[in-house]
TIRO-2110 file (N, C-alpha, C; in Angstrom, 1 decimal):
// TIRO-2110
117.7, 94.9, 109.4, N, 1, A
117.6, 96.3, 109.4, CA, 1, A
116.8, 96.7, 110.6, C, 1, A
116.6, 98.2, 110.9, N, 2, A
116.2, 98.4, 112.3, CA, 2, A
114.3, 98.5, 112.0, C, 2, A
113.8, 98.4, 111.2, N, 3, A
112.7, 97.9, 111.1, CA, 3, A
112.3, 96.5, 111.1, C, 3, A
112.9, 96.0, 110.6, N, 4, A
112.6, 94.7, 110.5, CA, 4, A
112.5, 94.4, 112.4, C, 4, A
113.4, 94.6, 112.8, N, 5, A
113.5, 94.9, 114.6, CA, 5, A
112.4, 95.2, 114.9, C, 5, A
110.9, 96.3, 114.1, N, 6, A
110.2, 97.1, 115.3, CA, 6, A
109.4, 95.9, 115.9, C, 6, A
108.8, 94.8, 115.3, N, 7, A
108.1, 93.6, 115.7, CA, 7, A
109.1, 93.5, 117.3, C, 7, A
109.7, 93.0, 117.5, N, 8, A
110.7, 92.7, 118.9, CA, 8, A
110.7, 94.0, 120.1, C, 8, A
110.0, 95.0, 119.2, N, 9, A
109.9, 96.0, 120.4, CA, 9, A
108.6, 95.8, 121.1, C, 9, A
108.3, 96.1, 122.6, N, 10, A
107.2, 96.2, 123.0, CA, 10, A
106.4, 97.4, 122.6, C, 10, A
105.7, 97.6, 122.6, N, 11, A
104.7, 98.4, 121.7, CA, 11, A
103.9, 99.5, 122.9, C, 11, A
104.1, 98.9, 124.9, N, 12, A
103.3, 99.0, 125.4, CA, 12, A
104.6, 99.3, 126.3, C, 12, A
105.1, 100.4, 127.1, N, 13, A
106.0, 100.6, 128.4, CA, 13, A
105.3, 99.6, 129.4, C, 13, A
106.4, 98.6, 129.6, N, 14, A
106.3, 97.4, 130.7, CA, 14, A
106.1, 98.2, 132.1, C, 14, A
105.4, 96.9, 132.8, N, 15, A
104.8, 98.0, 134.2, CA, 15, A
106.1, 96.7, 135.2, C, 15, A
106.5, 97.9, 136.5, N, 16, A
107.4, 97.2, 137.1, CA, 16, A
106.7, 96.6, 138.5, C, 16, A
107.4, 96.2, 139.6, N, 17, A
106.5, 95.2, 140.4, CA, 17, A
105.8, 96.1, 141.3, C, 17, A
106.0, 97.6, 141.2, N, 18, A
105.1, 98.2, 142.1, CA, 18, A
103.6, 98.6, 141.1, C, 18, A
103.8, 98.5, 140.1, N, 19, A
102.8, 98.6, 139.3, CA, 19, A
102.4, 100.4, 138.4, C, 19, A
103.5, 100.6, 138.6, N, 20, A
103.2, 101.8, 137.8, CA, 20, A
104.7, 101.5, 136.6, C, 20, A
104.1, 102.7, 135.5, N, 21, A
104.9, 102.0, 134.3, CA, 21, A
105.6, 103.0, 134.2, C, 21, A
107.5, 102.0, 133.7, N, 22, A
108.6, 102.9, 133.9, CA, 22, A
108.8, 103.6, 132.4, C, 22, A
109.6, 104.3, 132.0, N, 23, A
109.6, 104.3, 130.9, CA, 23, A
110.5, 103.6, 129.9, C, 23, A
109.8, 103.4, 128.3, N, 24, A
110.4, 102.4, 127.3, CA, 24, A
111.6, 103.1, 127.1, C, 24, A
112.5, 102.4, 126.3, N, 25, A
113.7, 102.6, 125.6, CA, 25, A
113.5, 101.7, 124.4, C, 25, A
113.5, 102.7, 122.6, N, 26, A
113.9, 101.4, 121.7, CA, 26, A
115.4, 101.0, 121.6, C, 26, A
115.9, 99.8, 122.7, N, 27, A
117.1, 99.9, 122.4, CA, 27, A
117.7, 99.1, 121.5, C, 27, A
116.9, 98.7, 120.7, N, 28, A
117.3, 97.8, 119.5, CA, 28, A
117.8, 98.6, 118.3, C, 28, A
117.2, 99.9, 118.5, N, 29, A
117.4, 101.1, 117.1, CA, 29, A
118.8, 101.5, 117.5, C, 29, A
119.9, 102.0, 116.0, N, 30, A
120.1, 102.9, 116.5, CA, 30, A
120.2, 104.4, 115.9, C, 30, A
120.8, 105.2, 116.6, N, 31, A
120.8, 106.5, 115.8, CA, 31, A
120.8, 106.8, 114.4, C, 31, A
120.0, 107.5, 113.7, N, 32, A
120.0, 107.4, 112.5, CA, 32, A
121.1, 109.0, 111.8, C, 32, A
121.9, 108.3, 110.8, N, 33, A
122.8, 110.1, 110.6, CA, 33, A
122.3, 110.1, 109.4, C, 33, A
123.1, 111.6, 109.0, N, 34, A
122.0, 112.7, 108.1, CA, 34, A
122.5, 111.9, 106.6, C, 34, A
123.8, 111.5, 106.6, N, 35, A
123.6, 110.8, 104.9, CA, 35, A
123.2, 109.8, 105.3, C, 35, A
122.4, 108.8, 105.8, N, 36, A
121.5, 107.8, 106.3, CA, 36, A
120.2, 108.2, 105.5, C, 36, A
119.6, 109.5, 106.2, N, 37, A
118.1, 109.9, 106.1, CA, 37, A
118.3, 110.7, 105.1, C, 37, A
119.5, 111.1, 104.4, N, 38, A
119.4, 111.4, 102.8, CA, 38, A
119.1, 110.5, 101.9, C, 38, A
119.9, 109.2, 102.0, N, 39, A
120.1, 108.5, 101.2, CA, 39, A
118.1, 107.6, 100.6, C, 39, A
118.1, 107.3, 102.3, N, 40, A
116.6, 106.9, 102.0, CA, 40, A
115.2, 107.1, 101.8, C, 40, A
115.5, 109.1, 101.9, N, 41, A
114.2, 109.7, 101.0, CA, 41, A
114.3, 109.5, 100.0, C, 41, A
115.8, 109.9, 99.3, N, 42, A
116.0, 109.7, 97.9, CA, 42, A
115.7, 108.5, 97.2, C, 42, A
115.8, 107.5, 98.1, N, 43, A
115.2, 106.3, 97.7, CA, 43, A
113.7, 106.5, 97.5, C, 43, A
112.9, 106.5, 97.8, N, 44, A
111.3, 106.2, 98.2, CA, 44, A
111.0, 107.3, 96.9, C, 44, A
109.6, 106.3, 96.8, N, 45, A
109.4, 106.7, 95.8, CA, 45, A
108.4, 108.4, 95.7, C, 45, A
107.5, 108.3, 94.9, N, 46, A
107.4, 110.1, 94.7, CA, 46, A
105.6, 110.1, 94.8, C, 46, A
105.1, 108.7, 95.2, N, 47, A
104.1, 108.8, 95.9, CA, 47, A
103.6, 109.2, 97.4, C, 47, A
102.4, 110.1, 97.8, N, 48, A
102.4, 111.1, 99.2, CA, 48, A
101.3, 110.4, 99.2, C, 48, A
100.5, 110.7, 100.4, N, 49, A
99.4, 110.6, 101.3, CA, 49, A
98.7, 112.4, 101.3, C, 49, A
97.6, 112.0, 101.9, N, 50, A
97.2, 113.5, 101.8, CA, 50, A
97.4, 114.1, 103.2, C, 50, A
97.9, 113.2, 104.3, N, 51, A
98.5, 113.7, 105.5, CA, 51, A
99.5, 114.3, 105.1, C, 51, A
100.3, 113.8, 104.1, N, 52, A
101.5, 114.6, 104.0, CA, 52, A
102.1, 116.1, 104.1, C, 52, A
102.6, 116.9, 105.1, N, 53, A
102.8, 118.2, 104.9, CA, 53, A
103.4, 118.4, 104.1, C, 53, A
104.1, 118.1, 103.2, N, 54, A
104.4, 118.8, 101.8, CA, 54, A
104.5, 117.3, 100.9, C, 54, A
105.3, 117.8, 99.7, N, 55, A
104.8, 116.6, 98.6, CA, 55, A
105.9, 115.9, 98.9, C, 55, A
106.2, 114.7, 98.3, N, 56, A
107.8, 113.9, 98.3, CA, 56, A
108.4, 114.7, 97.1, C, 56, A
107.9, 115.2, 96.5, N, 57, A
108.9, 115.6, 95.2, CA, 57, A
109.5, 116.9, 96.1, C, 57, A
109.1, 117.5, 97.1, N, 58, A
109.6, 119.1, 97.3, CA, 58, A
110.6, 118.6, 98.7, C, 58, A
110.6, 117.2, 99.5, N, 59, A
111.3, 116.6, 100.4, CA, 59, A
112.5, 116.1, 99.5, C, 59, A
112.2, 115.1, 98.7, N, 60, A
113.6, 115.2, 98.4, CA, 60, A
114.6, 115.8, 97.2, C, 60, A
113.5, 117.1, 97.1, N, 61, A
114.7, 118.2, 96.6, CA, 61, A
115.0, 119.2, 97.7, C, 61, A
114.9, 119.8, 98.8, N, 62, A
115.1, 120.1, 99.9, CA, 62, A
116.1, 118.8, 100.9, C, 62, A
116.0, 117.9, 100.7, N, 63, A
116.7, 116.8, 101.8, CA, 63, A
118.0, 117.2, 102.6, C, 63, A
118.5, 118.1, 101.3, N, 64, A
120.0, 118.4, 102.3, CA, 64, A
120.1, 119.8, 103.4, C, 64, A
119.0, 119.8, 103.2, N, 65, A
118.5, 121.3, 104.2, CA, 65, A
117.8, 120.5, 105.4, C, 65, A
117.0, 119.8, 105.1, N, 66, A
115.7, 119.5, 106.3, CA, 66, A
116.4, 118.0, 106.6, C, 66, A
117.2, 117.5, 106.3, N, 67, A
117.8, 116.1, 106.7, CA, 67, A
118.2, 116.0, 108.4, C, 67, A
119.2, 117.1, 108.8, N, 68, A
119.5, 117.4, 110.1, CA, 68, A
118.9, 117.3, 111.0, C, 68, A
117.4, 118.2, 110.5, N, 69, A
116.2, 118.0, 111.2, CA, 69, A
115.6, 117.0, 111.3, C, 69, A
115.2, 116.3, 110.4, N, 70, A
114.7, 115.1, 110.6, CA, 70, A
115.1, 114.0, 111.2, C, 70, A
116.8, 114.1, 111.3, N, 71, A
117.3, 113.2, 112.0, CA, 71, A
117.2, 113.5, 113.9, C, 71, A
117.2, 115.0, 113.7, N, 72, A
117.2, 115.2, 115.3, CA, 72, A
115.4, 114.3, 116.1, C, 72, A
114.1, 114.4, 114.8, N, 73, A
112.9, 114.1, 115.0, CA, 73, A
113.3, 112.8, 115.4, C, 73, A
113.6, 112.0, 114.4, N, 74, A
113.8, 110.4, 114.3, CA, 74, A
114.2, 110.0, 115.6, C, 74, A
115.3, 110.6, 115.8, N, 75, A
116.7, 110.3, 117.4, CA, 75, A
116.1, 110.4, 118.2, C, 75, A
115.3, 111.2, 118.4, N, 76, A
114.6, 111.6, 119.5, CA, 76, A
113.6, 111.1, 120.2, C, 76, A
112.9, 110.6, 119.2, N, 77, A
111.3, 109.6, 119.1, CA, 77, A
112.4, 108.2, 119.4, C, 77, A
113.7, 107.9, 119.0, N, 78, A
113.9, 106.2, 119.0, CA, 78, A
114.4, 106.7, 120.7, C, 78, A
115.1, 107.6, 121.0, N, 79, A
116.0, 107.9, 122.3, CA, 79, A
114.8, 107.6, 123.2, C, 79, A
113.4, 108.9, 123.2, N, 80, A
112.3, 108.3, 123.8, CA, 80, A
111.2, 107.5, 124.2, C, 80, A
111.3, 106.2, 123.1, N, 81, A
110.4, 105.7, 123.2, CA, 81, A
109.0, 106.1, 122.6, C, 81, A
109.4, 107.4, 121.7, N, 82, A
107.8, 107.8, 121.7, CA, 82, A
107.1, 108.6, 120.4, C, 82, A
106.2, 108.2, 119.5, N, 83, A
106.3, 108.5, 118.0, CA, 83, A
104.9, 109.3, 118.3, C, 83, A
105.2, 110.5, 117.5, N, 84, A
104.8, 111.8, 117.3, CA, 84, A
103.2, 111.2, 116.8, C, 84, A
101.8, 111.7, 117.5, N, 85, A
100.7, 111.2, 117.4, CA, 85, A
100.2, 111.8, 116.2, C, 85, A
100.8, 112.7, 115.5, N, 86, A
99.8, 113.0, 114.0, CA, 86, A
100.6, 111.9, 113.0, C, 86, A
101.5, 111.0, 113.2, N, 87, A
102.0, 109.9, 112.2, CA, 87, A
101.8, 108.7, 112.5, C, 87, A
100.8, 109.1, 114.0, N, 88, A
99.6, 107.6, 113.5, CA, 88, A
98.4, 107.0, 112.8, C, 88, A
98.6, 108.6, 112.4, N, 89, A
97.2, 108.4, 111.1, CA, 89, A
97.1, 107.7, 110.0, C, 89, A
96.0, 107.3, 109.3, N, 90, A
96.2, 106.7, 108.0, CA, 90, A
95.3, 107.4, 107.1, C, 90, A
95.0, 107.4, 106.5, N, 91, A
93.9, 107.7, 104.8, CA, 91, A
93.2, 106.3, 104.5, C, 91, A
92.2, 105.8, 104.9, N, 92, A
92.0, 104.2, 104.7, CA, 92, A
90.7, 104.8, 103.3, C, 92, A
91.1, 104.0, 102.3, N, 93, A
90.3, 103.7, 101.3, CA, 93, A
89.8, 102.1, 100.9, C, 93, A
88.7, 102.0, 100.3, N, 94, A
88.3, 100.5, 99.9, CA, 94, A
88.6, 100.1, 98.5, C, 94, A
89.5, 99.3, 98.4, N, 95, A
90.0, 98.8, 97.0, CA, 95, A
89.3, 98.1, 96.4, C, 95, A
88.7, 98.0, 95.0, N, 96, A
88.4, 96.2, 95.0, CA, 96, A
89.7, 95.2, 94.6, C, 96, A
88.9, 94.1, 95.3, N, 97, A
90.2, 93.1, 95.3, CA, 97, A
90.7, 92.5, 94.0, C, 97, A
89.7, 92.1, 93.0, N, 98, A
90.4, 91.9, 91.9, CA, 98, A
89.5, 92.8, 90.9, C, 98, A
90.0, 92.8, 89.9, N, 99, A
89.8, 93.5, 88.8, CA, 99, A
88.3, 93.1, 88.0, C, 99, A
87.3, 93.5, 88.0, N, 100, A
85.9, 93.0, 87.7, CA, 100, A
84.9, 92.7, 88.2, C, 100, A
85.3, 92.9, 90.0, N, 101, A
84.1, 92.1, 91.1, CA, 101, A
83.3, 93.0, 91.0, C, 101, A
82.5, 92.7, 91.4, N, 102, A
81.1, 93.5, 91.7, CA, 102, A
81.1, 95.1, 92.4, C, 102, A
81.2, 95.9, 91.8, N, 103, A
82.0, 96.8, 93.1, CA, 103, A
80.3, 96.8, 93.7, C, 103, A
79.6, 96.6, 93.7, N, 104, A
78.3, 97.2, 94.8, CA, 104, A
78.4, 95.8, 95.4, C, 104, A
79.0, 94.9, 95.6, N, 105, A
79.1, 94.1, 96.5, CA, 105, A
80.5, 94.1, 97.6, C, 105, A
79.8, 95.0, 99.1, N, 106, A
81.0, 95.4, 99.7, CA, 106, A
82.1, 94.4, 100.1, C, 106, A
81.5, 92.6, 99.9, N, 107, A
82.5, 91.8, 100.5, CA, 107, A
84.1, 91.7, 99.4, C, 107, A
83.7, 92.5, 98.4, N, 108, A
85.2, 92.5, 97.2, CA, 108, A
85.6, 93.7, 97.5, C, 108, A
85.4, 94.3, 98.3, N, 109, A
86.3, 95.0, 98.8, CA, 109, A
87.3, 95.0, 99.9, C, 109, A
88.7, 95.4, 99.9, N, 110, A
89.7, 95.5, 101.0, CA, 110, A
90.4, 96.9, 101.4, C, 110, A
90.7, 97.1, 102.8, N, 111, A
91.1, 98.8, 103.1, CA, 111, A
92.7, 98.8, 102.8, C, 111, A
92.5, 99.5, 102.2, N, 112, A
94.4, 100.6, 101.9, CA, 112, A
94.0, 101.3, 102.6, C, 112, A
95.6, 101.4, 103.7, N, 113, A
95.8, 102.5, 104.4, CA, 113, A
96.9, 103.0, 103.7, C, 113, A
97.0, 104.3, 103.7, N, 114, A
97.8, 105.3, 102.8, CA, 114, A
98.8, 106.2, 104.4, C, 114, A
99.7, 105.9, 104.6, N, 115, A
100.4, 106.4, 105.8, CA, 115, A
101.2, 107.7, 105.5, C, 115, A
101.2, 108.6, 106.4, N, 116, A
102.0, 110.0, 105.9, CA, 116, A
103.8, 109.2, 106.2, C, 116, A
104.1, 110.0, 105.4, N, 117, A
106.0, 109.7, 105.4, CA, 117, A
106.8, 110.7, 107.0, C, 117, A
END
């Protein structure tokens, strides 16, 4: 699938032999269509993040309205090379790791990052 791909992409626009950097292309992706980006909100589940601009429950009852849109977002960022800087955020919380440790001992704890959709 085209995630499984993102690992293979460079992460960093390569610099050419004059030393300034050209621009990326993901050319491994490709265009995503709208019953594509229907099908896979509808999948996911009905858990949000608190970056989230609206809830998953009100996304994928709206999807067939804002799907178009989102595909033009998607296409656009894979066409350019370039993902919109408020969806690099995360929500990082401290879990504890198993069920009973010590919570005042910070080494039983591990960070969840909670990612906006």
């Amino acid at each position: 699938s085209s995630i499984e791909n993102l690992r293979d992409v460079p992460a960093e626009p390569q610099e050419n032999p004059r030393g300034d950097k050209k621009e990326s292309k993901l050319e491994t992706f490709k265009a995503v269509e709208v019953s594509e980006m229907e099908t896979l909100v509808k999948s996911m589940s009905n858990k949000f993040c608190d970056l989230d601009p609206i809830p998953m429950f009100l996304l994928k009852h709206c999807i067939k309205e804002l799907a178009p849109f989102l595909c033009y977002i998607v296409n656009l960022s894979i066409e350019t090379a370039k993902f919109p800087s408020d969806l690099k955020r995360a929500v990082v919380r401290p879990t504890l790791k198993k069920d009973g440790a010590d919570p005042d001992c910070l080494k039983n704890y591990r960070p969840v990052s909670n990612l906006p959709v």
